[in-house]
C-alpha positions in Angstrom: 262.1 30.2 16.0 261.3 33.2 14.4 261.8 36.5 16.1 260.4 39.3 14.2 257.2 39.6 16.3 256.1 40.3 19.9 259.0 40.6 21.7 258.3 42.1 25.7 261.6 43.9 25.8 261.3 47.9 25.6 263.6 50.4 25.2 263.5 54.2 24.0 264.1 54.7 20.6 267.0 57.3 21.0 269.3 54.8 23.0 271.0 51.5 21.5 269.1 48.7 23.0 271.0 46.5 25.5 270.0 42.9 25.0 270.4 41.4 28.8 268.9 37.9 27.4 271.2 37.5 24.8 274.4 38.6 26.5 273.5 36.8 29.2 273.1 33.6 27.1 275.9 34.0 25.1 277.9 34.1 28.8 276.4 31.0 30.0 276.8 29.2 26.1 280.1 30.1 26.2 280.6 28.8 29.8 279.9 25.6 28.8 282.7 23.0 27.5 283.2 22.3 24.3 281.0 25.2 22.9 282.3 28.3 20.6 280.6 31.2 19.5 282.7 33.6 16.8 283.7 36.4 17.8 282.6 37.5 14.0 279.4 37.3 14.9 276.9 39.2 17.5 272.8 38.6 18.8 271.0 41.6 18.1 268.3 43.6 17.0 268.3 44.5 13.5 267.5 48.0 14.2 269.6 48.4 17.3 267.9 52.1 18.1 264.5 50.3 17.5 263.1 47.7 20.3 260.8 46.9 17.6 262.6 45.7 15.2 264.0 41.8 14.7 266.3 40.0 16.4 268.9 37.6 15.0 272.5 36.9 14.3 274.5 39.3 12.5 278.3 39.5 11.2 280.5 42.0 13.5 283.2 42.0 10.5 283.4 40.1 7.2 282.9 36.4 7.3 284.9 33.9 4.7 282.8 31.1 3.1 283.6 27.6 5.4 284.6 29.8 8.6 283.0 27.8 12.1 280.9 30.5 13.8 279.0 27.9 16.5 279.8 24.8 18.2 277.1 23.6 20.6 277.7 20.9 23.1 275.2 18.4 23.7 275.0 19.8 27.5 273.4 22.8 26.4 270.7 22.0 24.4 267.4 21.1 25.8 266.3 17.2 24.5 264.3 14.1 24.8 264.8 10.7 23.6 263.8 9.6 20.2 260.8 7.2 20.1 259.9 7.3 16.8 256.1 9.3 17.6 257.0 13.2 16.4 253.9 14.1 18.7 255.1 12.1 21.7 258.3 13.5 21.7 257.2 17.3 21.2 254.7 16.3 23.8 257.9 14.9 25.9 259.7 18.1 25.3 257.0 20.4 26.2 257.0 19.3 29.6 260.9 19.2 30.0 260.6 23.1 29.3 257.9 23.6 31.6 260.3 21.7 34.4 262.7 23.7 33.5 260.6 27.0 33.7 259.8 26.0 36.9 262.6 26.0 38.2 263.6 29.2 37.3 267.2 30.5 38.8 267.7 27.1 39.5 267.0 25.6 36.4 271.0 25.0 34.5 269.3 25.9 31.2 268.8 29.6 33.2 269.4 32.3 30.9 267.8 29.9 27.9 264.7 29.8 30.3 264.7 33.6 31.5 264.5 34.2 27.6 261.6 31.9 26.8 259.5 33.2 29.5 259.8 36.9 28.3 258.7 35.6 24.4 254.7 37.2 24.2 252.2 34.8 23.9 249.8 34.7 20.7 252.7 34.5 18.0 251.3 31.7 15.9 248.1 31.3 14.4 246.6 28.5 16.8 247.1 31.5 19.9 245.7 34.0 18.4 242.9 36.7 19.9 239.7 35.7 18.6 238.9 38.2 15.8 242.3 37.0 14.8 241.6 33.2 14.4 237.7 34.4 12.9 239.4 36.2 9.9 242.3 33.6 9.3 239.5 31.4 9.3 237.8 33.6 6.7 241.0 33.8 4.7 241.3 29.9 4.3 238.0 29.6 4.5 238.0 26.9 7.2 235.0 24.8 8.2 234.4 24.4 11.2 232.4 20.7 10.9 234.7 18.6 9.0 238.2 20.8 9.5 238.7 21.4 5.8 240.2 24.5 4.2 240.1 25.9 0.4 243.4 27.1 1.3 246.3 25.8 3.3 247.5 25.3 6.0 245.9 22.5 7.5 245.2 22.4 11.4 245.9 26.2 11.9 244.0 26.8 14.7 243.5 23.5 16.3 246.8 21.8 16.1 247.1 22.1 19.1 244.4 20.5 20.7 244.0 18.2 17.5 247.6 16.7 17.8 249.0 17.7 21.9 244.9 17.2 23.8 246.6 14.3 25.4 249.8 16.5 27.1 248.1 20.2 27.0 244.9 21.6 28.9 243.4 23.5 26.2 241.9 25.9 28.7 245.1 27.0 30.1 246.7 29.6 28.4 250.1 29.1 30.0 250.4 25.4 28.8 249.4 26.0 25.0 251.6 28.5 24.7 254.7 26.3 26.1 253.1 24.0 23.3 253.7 26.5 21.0 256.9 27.4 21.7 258.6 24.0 21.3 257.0 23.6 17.6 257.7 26.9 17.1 261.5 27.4 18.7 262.1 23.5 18.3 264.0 21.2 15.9 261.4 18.6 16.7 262.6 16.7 20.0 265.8 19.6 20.8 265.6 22.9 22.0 269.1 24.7 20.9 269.9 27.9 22.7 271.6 30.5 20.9 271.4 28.6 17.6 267.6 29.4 17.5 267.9 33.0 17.9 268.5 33.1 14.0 265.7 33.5 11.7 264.4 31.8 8.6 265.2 33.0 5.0 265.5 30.1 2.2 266.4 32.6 -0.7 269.7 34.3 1.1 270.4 31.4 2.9 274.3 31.7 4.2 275.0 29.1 6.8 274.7 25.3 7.1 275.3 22.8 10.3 275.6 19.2 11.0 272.6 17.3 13.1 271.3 18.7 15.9 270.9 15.4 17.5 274.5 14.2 17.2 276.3 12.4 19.9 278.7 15.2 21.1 276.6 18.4 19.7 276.9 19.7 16.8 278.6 23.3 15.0 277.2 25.5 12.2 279.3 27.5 9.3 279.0 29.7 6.9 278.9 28.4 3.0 279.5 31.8 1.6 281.4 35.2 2.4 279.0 37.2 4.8 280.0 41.1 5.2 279.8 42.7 8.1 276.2 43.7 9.0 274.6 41.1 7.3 272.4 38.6 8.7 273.2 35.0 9.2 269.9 32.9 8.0 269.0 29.3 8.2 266.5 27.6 6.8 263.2 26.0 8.9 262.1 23.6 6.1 264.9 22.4 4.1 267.4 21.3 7.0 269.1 18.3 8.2 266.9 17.6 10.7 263.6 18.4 8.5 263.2 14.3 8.1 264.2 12.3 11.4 260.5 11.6 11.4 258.4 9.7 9.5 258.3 11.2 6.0 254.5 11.8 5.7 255.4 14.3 8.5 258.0 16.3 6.6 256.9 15.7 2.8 255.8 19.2 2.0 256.1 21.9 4.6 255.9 25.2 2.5 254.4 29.0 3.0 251.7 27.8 4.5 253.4 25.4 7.1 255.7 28.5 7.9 252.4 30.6 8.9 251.0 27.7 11.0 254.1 26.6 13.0 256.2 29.7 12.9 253.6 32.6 12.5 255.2 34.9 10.2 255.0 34.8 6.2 258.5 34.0 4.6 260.2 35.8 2.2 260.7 34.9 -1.6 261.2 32.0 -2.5 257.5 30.8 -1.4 256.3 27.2 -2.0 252.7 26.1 -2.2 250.4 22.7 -1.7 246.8 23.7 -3.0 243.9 21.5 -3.9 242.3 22.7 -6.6 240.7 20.6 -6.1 243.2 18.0 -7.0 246.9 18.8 -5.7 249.4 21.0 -7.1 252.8 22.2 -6.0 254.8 25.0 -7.1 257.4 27.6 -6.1 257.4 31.2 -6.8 260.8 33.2 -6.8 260.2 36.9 -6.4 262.6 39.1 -9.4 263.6 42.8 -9.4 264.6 43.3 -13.2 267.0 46.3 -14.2 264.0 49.0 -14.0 262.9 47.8 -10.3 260.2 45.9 -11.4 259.1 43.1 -10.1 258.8 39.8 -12.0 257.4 36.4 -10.4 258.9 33.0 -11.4 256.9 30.0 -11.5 258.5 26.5 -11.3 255.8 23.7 -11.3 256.8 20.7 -9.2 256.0 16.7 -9.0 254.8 16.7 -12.0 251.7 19.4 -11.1 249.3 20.0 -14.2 246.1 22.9 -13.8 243.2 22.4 -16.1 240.8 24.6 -16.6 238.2 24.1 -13.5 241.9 24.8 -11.7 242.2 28.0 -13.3 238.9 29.1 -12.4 239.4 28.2 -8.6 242.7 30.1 -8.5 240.3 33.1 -10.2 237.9 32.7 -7.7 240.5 32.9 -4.9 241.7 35.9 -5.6 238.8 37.8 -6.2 237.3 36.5 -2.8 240.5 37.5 -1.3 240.3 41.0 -2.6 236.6 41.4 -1.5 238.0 39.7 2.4 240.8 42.6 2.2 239.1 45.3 1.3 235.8 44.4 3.5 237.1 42.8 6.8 240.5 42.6 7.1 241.7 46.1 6.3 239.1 47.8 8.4 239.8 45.6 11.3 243.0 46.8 11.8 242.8 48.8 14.8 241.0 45.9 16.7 243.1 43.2 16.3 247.2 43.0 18.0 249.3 44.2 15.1 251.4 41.0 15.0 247.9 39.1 13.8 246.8 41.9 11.6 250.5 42.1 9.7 250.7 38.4 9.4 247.2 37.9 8.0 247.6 40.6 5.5 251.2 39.4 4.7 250.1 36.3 4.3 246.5 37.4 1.6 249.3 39.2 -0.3 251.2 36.1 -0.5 248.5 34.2 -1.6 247.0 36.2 -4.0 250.6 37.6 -5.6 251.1 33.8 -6.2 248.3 32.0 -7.2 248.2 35.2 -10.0 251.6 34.2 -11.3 250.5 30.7 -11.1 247.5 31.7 -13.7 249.8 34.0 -15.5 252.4 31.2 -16.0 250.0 29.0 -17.8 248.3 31.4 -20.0 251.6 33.2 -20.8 253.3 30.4 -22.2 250.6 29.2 -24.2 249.8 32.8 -25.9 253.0 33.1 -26.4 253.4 29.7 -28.5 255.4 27.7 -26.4 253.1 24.6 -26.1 249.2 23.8 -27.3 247.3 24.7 -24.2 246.8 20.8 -23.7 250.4 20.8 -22.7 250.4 24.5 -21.4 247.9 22.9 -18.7 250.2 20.4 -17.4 253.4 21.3 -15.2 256.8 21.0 -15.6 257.7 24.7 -16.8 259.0 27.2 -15.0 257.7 30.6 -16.2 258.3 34.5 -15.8 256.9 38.0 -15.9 255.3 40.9 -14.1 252.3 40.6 -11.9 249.7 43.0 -11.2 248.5 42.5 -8.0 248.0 45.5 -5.9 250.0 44.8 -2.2 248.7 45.7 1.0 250.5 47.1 3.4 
C-alpha cells in the first residue's frame, strides 16, 4: 500500500512526470457505475519533476471538512469471500490477482493490473536481497533455530513461507512477490484500486471511509479542511477494516508491523510491542518546541510497567544498535538496493530514538519528584523532553 519506494516508472528530472497508470486508472474507475472521484483531488507524485519521489493523493484546490472525494463500487474492487481463516482468504486473493495478471488486456480489472505488474519486487522485508534480510536479521537479532527476535517484528522474513507455504512456491520469485503484494496493497480479503494509491500517516491523518467490504461499495471523505497541495492520508492500522478477523490477528499491529507488512518506517506517532523480556507497549509522539527542537512524548499503554532488568535491556539495545550502525549497516551502503538500506537505517533510528525516550520517561519523572521510583517503574504516564540520540541519515 505504501508507495514511497521502488517504483519502475522513469522520467527526466527537468519534465513533469506524466503518470499513464494513474490516469489510466482513474479513466477506467470513473468508467464504472456508481463510482466518483473529486475533481478536488489528483494521483500524483509528490515531487512531480522528480520520478523518484512518492506517489499518493493530493488536493488540486482546498478541501472543506465532510466533502465526498471517492465512491467505489463494489465492481471495481478485486475480492474473495469471507471464511473466517485471514490466511485462507489472503491466500484466496493471491491467486485471484495472479488470474487476473494473467490475463492481462483482457483482464476487466486492466489498468489496476497493468499498475501492479510495474510495482518492483523486494519492497518488504520478507523480499529482500540477501545482505538485506542478513542485517535486518542482525538488527532484531533474529535466530534462526527457534524464530525468535529481541526486537519486533515477528515473522519478518519468513511470513511468507511460515503463514502462505500452502498457496506460494517459495522458490518462485514471481509468486512470493504476488504474495506480497496483496498483504502489502490489501485490506485483507479486497484489493481497492485507486483508494490504495494513498499512503499511510496516523499523526496527519485527514480522511475516513466506511467498510470496504460493504454490500454496494463503499466512499471515503475528508474529516478536516485539506488545502490545496496537501496530501490526503489514511491510516493502515487503525481502520474499519483493521478487525474483520479474529482479534489475536489485529490486537497490536504497530512500527514494527508497518516494516514487516508494508516495508517502510512510519512517521510520528510510532507505537511499540517489546519483550523485555516481559511485554510492554507504548507510543512515542515526535514534538518540535518553539526553538525547533525536538521533544519525544511517551504514553505508556495496557497498563505497561519497566523495572530495572527492563531498563538495562532497553540500555543494551541501543548501544548494540549503535555498534550494528556504525560497524555494518552504514558501511554497507553501497552494496545493498537503496530502498533496503533507507528502511533498515530508518527503522535503527526509530528504534533507538524510542526506546531512549522510553528510558528517559521513567527516570525523568522520578528525578524530577513526580512518583517514588517504585511507581516511576510502572506505566500509566505519559512523559516529555528532548532526546539525544544522534540520527542517521
Amino acid at each position: 500500500m505504501q508507495k514511497f519506494l521502488g517504483f519502475a516508472l522513469s522520467a527526466l528530472a527537468s519534465e513533469p512526470v506524466t503518470d499513464l497508470h494513474a490516469r489510466d486508472m482513474i479513466e477506467w474507475f470513473r468508467s464504472k457505475n456508481g463510482s466518483f472521484v473529486s475533481d478536488k483531488v489528483e494521483i500524483r507524485r509528490s515531487d512531480p519533476f522528480d520520478a523518484s519521489s512518492h506517489y499518493g493523493m493530493f488536493a488540486k484546490e482546498d478541501i472543506g471538512a465532510g466533502d465526498t472525494l471517492l465512491k467505489s463500487p463494489r465492481e471495481v474492487v478485486l475480492m474473495v469471500n469471507y471464511t473466517g481463516n485471514y490466511y485462507n482468504d489472503a491466500c484466496a486473493l493471491c491467486y485471484l490477482l495472479m488470474e487476473e495478471m494473467e490475463l492481462g488486456d483482457l483482464s476487466r480489472y486492466g489498468p489496476y493490473i497493468r499498475y501492479i505488474e510495474d510495482q518492483s519486487m523486494g519492497q518488504v522485508p520478507a523480499t529482500w536481497s540477501e545482505l538485506g534480510k542478513e542485517l535486518f536479521s542482525e538488527t532484531i537479532q533474529y535466530d534462526e533455530e527457534d524464530g525468535s527476535t529481541s526486537l519486533p517484528p515477528d515473522y519478518a522474513l519468513t511470513w511468507i513461507t511460515d503463514f502462505f507455504g500452502d498457496c506460494v512456491d517459495e522458490d518462485d520469485e514471481f509468486e512470493r512477490h504476488v504474495m506480497a503484494m496483496v498483504v502489502q496493497r490489501g485490506w485483507d480479503r479486497a484489493l481497492c484500486p485507486v483508494y490504495d494509491m494513498m499512503n499511510h500517516n496516523n499523526g496527519r491523518l485527514n480522511t475516513n471511509n466506511t467498510s470496504v467490504f460493504g454490500e454496494h461499495g463503499f466512499q471515503m471523505e475528508s474529516i478536516q479542511d485539506i488545502q490545496a497541495g496537501e496530501e490526503l492520508y489514511l491510516t493502515y492500522n487503525d481502520c474499519v477494516d483493521c478487525t474483520a478477523y479474529e482479534k489475536s490477528l489485529k490486537d497490536f499491529r504497530g512500527t514494527a508491523d508497518i516494516v514487516r507488512d508494508f516495508g517502510f518506517v512510519e512517521s510520528y506517532p510510532h507505537a511499540w510491542s517489546l519483550s523485555i523480556p516481559h511485554t510492554v507497549k507504548f507510543q512515542v509522539h515526535e514534538i518540535t518546541d518553539k526553538e525547533g527542537n525536538l521533544e519525544y512524548t511517551v504514553t505508556w499503554l495496557d497498563e505497561s510497567w519497566v523495572d530495572n532488568r527492563g531498563l538495562q535491556f532497553l540500555s543494551t539495545q541501543i548501544f548494540r544498535l549503535d555498534e550494528l550502525l556504525r560497524n555494518k549497516i552504514t558501511p554497507s551502503r553501497p552494496l545493498l538496493p537503496e530502498n533496503e538500506w533507507r528502511v533498515i537505517v530508518d527503522y535503527v533510528n526509530a528504534l533507538r530514538t524510542d526506546m531512549l525516550a522510553a528510558i528517559n520517561s521513567v527516570k525523568r519523572t522520578y528525578d524530577e519528584g513526580y512518583c517514588t521510583l517504585e511507581e516511576c517503574l510502572m506505566g500509566g504516564r505519559t512523559t516529555t523532553g528532548t532526546n539525544p540520540v544522534e540520527k542517521i541519515s
